[in-house]
C-alpha positions in Angstrom: -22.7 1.4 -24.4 -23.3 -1.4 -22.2 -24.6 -2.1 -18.7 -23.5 -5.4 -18.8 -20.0 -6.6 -17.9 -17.5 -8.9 -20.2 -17.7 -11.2 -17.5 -16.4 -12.0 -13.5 -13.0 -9.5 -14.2 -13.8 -5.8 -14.0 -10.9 -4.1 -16.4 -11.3 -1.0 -13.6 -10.1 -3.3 -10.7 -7.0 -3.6 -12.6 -6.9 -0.2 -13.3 -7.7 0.9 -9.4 -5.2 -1.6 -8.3 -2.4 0.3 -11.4 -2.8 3.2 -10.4 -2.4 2.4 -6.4 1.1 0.9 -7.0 1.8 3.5 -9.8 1.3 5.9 -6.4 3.1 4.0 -4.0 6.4 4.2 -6.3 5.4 7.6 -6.6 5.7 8.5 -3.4 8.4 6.3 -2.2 11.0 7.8 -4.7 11.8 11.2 -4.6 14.6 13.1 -6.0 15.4 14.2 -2.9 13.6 13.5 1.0 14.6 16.8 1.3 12.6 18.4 -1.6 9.4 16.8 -1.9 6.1 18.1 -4.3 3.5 18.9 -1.3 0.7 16.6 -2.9 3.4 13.6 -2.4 3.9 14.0 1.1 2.3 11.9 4.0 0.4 13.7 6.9 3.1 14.4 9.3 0.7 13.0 12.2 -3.3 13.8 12.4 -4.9 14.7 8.9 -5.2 13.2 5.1 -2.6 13.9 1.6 -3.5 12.1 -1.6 -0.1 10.3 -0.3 -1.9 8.6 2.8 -4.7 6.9 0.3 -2.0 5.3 -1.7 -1.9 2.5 0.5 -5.4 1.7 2.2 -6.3 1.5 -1.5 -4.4 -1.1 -2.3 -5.6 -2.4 1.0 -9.0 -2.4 -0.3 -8.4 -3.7 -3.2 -6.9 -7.1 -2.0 -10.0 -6.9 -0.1 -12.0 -7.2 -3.5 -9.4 -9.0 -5.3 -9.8 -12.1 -2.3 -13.1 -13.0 -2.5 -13.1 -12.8 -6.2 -10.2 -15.5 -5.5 -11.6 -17.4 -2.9 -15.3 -18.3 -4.8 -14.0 -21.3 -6.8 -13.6 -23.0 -2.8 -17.4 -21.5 -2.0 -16.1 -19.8 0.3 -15.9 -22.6 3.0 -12.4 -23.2 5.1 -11.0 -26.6 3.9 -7.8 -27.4 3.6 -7.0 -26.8 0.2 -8.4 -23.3 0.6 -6.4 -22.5 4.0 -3.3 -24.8 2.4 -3.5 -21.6 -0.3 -3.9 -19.0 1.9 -1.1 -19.8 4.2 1.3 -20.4 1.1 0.7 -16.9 -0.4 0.9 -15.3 3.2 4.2 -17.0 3.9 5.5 -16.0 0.3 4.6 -12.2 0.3 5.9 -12.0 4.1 9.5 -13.3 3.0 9.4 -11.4 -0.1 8.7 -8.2 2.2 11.6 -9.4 4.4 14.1 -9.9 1.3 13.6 -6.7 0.0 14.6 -5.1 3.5 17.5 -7.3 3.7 18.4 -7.0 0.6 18.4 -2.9 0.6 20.0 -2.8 4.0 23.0 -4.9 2.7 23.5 -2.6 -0.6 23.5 0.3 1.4 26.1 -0.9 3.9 27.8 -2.2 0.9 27.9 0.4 -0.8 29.6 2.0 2.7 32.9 0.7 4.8 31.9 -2.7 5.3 32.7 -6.1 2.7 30.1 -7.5 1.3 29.8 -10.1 4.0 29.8 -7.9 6.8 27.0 -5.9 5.2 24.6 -9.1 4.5 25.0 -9.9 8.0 22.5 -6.9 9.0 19.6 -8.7 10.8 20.7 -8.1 14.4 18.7 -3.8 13.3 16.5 -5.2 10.0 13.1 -3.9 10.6 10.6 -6.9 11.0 7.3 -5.3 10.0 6.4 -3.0 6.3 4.2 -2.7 3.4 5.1 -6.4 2.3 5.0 -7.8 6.0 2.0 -5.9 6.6 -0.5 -7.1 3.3 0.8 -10.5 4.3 -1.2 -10.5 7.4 -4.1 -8.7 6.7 -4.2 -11.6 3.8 -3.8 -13.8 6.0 -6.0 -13.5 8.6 -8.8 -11.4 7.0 -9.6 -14.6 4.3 -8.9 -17.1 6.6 -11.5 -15.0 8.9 -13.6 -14.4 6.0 -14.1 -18.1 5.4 -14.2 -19.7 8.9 -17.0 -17.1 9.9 -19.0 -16.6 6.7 -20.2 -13.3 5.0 -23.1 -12.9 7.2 -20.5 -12.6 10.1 -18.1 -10.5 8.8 -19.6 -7.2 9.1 -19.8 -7.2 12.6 -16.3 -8.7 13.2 -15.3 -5.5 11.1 -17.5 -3.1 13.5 -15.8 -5.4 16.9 -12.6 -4.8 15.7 -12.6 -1.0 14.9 -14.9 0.0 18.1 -12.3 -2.2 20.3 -9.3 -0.2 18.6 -10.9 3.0 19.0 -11.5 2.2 22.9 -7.9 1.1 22.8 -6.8 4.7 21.3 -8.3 6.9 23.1 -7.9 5.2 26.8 -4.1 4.3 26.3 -2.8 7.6 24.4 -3.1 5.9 21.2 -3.7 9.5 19.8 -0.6 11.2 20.8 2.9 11.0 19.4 5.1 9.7 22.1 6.8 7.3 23.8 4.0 6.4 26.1 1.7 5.9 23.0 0.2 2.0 23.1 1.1 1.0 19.8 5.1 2.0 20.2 4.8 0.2 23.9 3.5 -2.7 22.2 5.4 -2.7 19.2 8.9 -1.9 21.4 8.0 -5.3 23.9 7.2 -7.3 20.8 9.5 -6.3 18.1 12.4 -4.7 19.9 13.9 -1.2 18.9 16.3 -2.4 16.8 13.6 -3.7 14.5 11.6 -0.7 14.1 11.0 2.1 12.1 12.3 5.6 13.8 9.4 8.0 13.3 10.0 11.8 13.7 7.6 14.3 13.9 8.7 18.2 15.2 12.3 17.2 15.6 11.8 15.0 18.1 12.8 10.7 16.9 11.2 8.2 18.3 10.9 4.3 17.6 7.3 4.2 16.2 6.5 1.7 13.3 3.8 2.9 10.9 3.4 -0.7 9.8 3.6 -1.9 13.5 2.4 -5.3 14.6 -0.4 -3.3 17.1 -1.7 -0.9 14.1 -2.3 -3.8 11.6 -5.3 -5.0 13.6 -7.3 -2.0 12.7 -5.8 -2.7 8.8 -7.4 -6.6 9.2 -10.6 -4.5 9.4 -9.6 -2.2 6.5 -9.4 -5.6 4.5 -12.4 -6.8 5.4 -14.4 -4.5 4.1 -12.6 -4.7 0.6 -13.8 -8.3 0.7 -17.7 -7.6 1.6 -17.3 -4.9 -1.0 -16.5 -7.7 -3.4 -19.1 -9.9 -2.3 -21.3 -6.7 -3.3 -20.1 -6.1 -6.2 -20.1 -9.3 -7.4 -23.8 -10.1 -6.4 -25.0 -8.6 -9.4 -23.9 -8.3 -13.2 -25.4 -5.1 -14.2 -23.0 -2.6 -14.2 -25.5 0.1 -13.2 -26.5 -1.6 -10.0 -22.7 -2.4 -9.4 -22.0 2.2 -9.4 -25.3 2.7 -7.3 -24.2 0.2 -4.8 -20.1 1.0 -4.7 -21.4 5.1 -4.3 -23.5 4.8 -1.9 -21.4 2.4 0.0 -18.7 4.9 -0.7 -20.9 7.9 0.5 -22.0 5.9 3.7 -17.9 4.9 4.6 -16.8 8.6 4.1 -19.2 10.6 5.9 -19.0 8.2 8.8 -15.2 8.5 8.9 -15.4 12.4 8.8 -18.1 13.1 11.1 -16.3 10.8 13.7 -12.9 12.3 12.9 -14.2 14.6 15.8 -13.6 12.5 18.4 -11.2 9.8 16.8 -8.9 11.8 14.4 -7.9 10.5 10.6 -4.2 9.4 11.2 -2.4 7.0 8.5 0.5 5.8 11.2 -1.9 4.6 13.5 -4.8 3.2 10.9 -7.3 4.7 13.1 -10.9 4.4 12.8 -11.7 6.9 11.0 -9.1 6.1 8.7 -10.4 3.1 8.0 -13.3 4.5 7.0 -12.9 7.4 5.2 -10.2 5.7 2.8 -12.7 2.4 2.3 -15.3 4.9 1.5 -12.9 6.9 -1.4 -11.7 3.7 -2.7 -15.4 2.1 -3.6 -16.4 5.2 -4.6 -13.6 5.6 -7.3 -14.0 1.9 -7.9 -17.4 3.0 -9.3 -16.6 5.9 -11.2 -13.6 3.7 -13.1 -16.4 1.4 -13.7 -18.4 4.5 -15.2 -15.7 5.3 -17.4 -14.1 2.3 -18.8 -17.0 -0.7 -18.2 -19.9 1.2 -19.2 -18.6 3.8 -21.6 -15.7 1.7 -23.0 -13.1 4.9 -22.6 -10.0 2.1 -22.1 -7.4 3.6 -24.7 -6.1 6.4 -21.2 -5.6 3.3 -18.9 -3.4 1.0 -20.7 -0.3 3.0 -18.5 -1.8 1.6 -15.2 -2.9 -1.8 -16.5 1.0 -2.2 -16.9 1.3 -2.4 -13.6 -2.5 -3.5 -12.9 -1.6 -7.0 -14.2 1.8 -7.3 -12.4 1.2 -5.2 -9.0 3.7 -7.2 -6.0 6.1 -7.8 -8.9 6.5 -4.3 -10.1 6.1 -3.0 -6.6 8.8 -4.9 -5.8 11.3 -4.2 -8.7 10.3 -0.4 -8.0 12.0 -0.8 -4.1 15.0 -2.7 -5.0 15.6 -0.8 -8.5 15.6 2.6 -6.3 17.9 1.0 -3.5 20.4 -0.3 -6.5 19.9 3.5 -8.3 21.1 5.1 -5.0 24.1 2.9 -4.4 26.0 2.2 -7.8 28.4 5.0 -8.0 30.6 6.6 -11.0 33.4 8.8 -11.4 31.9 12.4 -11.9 33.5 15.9 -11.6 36.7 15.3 -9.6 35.0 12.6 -7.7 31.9 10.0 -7.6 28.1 10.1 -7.7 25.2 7.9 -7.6 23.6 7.6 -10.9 20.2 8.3 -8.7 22.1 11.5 -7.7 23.3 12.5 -10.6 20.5 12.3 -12.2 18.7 14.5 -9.8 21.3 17.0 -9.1 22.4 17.6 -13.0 19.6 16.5 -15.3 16.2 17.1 -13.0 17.2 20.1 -11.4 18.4 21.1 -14.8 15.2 20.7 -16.7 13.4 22.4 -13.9 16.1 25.6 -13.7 17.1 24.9 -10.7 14.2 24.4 -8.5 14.6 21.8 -6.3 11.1 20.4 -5.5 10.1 20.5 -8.6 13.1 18.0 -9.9 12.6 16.1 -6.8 8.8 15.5 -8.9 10.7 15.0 -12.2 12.9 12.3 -10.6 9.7 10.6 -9.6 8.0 10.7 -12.6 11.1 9.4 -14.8 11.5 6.3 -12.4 7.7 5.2 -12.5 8.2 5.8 -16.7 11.5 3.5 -15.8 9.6 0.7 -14.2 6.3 1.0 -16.2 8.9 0.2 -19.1 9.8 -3.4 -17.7 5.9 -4.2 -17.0 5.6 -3.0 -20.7 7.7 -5.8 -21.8 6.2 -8.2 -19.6 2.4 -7.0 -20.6 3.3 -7.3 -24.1 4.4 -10.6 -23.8 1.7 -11.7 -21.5 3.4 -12.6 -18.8 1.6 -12.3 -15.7 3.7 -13.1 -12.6 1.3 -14.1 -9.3 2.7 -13.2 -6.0 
């Protein structure tokens, strides 16, 4: 056993960052929206799933991931630094903006319209997502991380999460409805036609989880991915790296649950507490995957999630379109036609599970991550690495 790392890469980043995109094609492909295992679903409003740390992981980890990218420019803002940054911010937010068109016009497609009529979709495309969303955060958290220095950052990270919170609780950020800040924002900004319709109780409303007001909170969440970098990677030993990532991790968490009291946990509008808590989880499984695989060289479990480790935005992305494509391409079947995502739900899922619905809705998901995880295989085994 050793205390020492191989070198500036940590094999349990990759495998952190694995398993977050394993879980968010997880979650985002059911058998059915219908039927979905509990442990899979997102907090309807107020409160925390396993589901709703899926993302501020990943979060966190482009935190880490950007300073360990950014120290070959010393962390200073020149112009080939920002020239980088704004390149890969650009990319990611057209790739995010691709993929929505891109779904939108199969499942028109797919409907009564030509192929022409159903590509020309942008006049209701939702402008903001996941994509859209990491684009920014990348974007203006390194480009904030080097124009203000280290030293600075922490306290731009406590300015912008004390001036949300203010924000929250004096404008009904709190409550789901149409007078709530972020939809008023979001609506004047964005427009209706390009948001998400959130509905919670029955009752629809046009509320963007991935809103334009929300991702200033989600800069934060960032931000403290990076510093957590910067603290990790101020030391070599191995040991000092788990004592510093748990008790950062212990420090985040209770602070986000004790203040859940006044500011509750809620995923759709990245409060707080949020922010917190999930930063807090996230370093402190960081450090136990650095326990397991760094330190006591258990690596042979992982190889699964360093599929998609190595390739995350790629395989992320292949896992959206691939489920969009599964849900449109029909067959003759029975009398009539069916989507091959369908009919593998309905006949072989449901099948295997003897007719319980939920539980085939789980057996769908599983088979389509083992689907894409295959395509990363090839690419792993080949070594190639594509960079978003």
């Amino acid at each position: 056993m050793t205390a020492k790392s191989s070198g500036s890469r940590l094999l349990a980043l990759d495998i952190l960052r694995g398993i977050t995109i394993a879980g968010m094609i997880l979650v985002n492909n059911p058998g059915s929206w219908g039927h979905i295992y509990a442990p899979l679903r997102h907090a309807e409003w107020h409160g925390l799933t396993p589901t709703d740390l899926v993302f501020p992981f990943f979060m966190f980890i482009m935190g880490v991931s950007t300073y360990m990218s950014l120290r070959k420019y010393d962390f200073k803002l020149s112009w080939p630094a920002f020239r980088k940054i704004i390149k890969r911010t650009v990319l990611i937010f057209f790739i995010g903006w691709v993929l929505t068109w891109l779904a939108g016009t199969l499942r028109r497609w797919s409907g009564d319209y030509s192929f022409v009529e159903a590509a020309w979709n942008f006049e209701n495309m939702r402008l903001l997502g996941v994509l859209p969303r990491l684009a920014i955060c990348y974007g203006v958290g390194a480009t904030l991380a080097l124009a203000l220095g280290r030293k600075a950052l922490a306290w731009t990270v406590a300015g912008i999460l004390v001036a949300y919170t203010i924000l929250m609780l004096g404008f009904n950020g709190l409550v789901f409805s149409e007078d709530n800040i972020i939809g008023v924002v979001d609506r004047a900004v964005l427009g209706v036609n390009h948001m998400y319709a959130e509905t919670i109780d029955g009752v629809t409303i046009k509320f963007d989880p991935e809103g334009l007001l929300s991702t200033i909170p989600s800069i934060a969440h960032m931000l403290i991915g990076f510093l957590c970098g910067s603290m990790l990677m101020a030391v070599t030993d191995n040991r000092d790296r788990i004592n510093r990532l748990f008790i950062l991790g212990t420090i985040l968490t209770f602070a986000g649950l004790l203040l859940s009291y006044g500011m509750p946990i809620n995923k759709k509008i990245w409060s707080p507490t949020f922010v917190l808590t999930t930063c807090g989880l996230a370093s402190s499984l960081l450090g136990l995957l650095i326990w397991i695989i760094d330190m006591r060289g258990h690596r042979r479990w992982c190889r699964f999630f360093q599929v998609f480790g190595v390739n995350p935005l790629f395989l992320f992305c292949l896992g959206s379109i691939g489920g969009v494509i599964l849900s449109v391409v029909r067959f003759g079947y029975d009398g009539g036609t069916i989507s091959i995502h369908n009919w593998y739900y309905r006949v072989v899922c449901i099948g295997v599970a003897g007719g319980d619905a939920v539980l085939g809705s789980l057996l769908y998901a599983l088979s389509y991550i083992a689907l894409v995880w295959f395509f990363g295989y090839i690419l792993f085994k080949k070594k190639i690495y594509i960079k978003i």
